[in-house]
C-alpha positions in Angstrom: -5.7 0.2 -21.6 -7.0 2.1 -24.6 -10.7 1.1 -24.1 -10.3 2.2 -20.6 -9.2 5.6 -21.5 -11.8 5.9 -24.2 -14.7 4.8 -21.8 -13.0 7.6 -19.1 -13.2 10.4 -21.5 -16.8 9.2 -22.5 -17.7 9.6 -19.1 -16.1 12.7 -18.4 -17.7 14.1 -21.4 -21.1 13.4 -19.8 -20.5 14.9 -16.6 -21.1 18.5 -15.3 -17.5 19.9 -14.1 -18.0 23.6 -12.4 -15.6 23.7 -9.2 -11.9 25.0 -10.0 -10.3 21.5 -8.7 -12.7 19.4 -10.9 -11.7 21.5 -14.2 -7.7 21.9 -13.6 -7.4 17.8 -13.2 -9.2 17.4 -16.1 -7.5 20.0 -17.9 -4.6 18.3 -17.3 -5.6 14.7 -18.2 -6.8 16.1 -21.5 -3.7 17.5 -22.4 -1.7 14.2 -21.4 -4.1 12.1 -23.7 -4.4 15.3 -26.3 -8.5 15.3 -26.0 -9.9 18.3 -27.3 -11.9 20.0 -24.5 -13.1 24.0 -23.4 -12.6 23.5 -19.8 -9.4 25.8 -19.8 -11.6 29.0 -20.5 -14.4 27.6 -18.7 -11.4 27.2 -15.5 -10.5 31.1 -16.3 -14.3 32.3 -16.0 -13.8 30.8 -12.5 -11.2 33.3 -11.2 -12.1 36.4 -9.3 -9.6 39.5 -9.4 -6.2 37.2 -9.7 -7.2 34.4 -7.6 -9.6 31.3 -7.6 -12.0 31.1 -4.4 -9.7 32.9 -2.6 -7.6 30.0 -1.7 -4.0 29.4 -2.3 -4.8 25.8 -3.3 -7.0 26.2 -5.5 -5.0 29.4 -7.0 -2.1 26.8 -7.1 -3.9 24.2 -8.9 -5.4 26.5 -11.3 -2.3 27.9 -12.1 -0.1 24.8 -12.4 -2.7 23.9 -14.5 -3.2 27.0 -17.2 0.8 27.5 -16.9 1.6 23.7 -18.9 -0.4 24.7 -22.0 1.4 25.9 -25.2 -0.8 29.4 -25.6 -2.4 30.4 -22.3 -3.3 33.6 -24.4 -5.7 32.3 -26.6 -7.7 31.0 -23.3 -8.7 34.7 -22.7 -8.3 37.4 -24.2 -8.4 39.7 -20.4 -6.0 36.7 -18.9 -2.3 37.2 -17.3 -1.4 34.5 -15.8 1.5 36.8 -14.3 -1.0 38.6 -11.9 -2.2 35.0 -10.3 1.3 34.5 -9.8 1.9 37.7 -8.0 -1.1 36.7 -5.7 0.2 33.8 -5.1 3.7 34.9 -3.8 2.6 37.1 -2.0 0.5 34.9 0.3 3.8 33.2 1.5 5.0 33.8 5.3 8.5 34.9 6.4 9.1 31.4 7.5 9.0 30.2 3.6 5.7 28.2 4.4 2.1 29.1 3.0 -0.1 29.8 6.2 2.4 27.4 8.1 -0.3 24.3 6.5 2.1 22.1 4.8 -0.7 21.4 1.8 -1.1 25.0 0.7 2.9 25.1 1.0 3.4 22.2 -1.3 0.6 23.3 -3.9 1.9 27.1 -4.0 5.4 25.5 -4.6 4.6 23.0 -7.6 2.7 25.8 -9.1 5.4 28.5 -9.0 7.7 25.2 -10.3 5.5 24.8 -13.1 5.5 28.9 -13.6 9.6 28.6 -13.4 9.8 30.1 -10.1 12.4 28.8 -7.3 11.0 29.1 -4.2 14.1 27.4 -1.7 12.6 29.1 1.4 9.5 26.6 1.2 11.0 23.8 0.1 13.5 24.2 3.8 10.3 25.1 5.7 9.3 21.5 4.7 11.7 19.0 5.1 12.5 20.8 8.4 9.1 20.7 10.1 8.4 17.3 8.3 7.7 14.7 11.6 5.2 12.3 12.4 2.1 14.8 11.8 2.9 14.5 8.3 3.9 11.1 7.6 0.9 10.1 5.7 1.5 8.8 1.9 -1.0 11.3 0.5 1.1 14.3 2.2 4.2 12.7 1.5 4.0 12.0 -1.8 3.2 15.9 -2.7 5.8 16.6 -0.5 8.0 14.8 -2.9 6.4 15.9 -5.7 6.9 20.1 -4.6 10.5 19.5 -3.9 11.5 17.4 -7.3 9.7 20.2 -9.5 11.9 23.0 -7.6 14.6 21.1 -7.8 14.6 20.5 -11.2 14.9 24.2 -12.1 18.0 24.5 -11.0 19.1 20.9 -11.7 20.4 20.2 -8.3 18.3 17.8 -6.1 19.7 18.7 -2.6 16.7 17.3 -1.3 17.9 13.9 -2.8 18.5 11.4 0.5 14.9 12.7 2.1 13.2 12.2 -0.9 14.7 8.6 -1.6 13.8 7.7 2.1 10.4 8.9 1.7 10.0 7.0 -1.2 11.2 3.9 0.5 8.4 4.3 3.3 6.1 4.8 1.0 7.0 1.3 -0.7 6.6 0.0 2.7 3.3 1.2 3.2 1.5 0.2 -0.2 -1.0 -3.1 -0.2 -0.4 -6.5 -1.7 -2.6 -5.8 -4.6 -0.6 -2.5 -5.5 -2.6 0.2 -4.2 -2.5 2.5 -1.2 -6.1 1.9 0.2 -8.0 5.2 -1.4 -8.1 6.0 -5.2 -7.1 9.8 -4.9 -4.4 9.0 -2.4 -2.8 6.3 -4.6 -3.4 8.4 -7.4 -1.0 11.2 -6.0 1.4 8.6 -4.7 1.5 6.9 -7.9 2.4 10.3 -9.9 5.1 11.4 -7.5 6.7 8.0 -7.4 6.9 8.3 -11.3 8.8 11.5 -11.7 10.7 10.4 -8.9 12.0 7.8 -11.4 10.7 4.9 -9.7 8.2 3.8 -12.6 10.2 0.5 -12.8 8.7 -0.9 -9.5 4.6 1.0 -10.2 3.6 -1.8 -12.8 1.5 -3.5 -10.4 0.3 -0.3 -9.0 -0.9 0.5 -12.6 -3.0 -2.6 -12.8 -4.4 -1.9 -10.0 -5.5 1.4 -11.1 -6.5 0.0 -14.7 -8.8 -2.6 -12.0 -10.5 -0.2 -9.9 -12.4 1.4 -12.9 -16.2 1.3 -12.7 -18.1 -0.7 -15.5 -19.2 3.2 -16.4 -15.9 4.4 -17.4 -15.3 6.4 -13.9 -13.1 5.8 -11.0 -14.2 6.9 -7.2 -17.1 5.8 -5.2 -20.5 5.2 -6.3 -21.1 6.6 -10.1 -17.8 7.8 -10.0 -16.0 11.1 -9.1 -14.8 13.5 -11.9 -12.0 14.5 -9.4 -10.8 10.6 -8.8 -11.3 10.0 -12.8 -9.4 12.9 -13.9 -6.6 11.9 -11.4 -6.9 8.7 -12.7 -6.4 9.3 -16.4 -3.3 11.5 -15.4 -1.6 8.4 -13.5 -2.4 6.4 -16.3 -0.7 8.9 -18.6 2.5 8.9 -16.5 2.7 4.9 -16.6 1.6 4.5 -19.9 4.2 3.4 -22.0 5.2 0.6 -19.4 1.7 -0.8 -19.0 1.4 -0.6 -22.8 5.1 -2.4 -23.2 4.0 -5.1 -20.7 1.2 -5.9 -22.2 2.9 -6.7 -26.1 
């Protein structure tokens, strides 16, 4: 798996990251394989005001992102993470959700989880609208993800039963070779499966992943996709120790 990480990186390195999605997942899969990089002030250059884009997914993501390294101070002299998250909170509806689309919902609550904020209000607005409009494994699995990272906060999972049957489905849904169809969508399903706890049963979706790597170093269609390979590298980083034990 090393030479697959190092070929990733070498690729990444090559490739021209601008958009505020592109530069938080790689961010993050730098950190997680402790690559020196300058896309963190290169992310804060990005943000307008106290916002990225305007958009409270990308706000989310960008936050979530800037809020899980060590000194966000030394990114930016001028940057207050604080005032993003002010922005952020104050986008949310009386009904708990984010513009009532569960996506923004589950983004803006995983960021103010990785901020230390508890947000219960969104997490209820969720599992009591979730239905059949939502039962995809992409939307599910950050589902799961949003309500773990607020739960953990206050170290009491109420959310336990829903997210142990959703991870069951999930299961249910995933291909004989390990993956679920679509490298982004596994990717996501993969991570919140891990801090679900159930890295045990992800070995073969790890191979999988480790298989789906283009002879250039990327993953994702084509040349590759600096989105699918960052998410990619961060999957990898949440499954490495198993892969690496299985292989000794």
């Amino acid at each position: 798996m090393e030479d697959a990480i190092k070929r990733a990186f070498a690729w990444t390195e090559v490739q021209d990251a601008s958009g505020t999605k592109e530069l938080a997942r790689l961010i993050t899969a730098c950190r997680i394989w402790n690559v020196e990089n300058d896309y963190s002030s290169r992310l804060v250059q990005l943000r307008s005001e106290d916002n990225w884009e305007g958009s409270i997914r990308e706000t989310a993501r960008a936050c979530s992102t800037l809020a899980a390294l060590e000194i966000t101070s030394n990114i930016d002299n001028n940057f207050d993470i604080e005032e993003s998250l002010h922005w952020l909170a104050s986008r949310q509806q009386d009904n708990g959700s984010w513009v009532n689309d569960v996506y923004d919902t589950t983004y803006a609550l995983i960021a103010l989880a990785d901020m230390n904020v508890h947000e219960p209000n969104g997490c209820r607005w969720i599992v009591e609208n979730y239905g059949e409009k939502w039962e995809h494994v992409g939307t599910t699995s950050l589902i799961i993800t949003a309500l773990i990272k607020q739960s953990d906060l206050v170290q009491t999972n109420v959310y336990s039963d829903f997210i142990n049957e959703r991870a069951a489905w999930i299961f249910s849904e995933r291909n004989e070779d390990g993956g679920w169809k679509f490298i982004s969508t596994s990717n996501l399903v993969i991570q919140a499966l891990s801090i679900a706890g159930f890295n045990e049963k992800l070995e073969a979706s790890g191979e999988w992943l480790l298989r789906k790597q283009n002879t250039n170093g990327s993953w994702g269609k084509g040349e590759g996709d600096i989105t699918a390979t960052a998410l990619s590298l961060i999957t990898l980083g949440s499954l490495k120790n198993d892969l690496i034990n299985k292989r000794k």
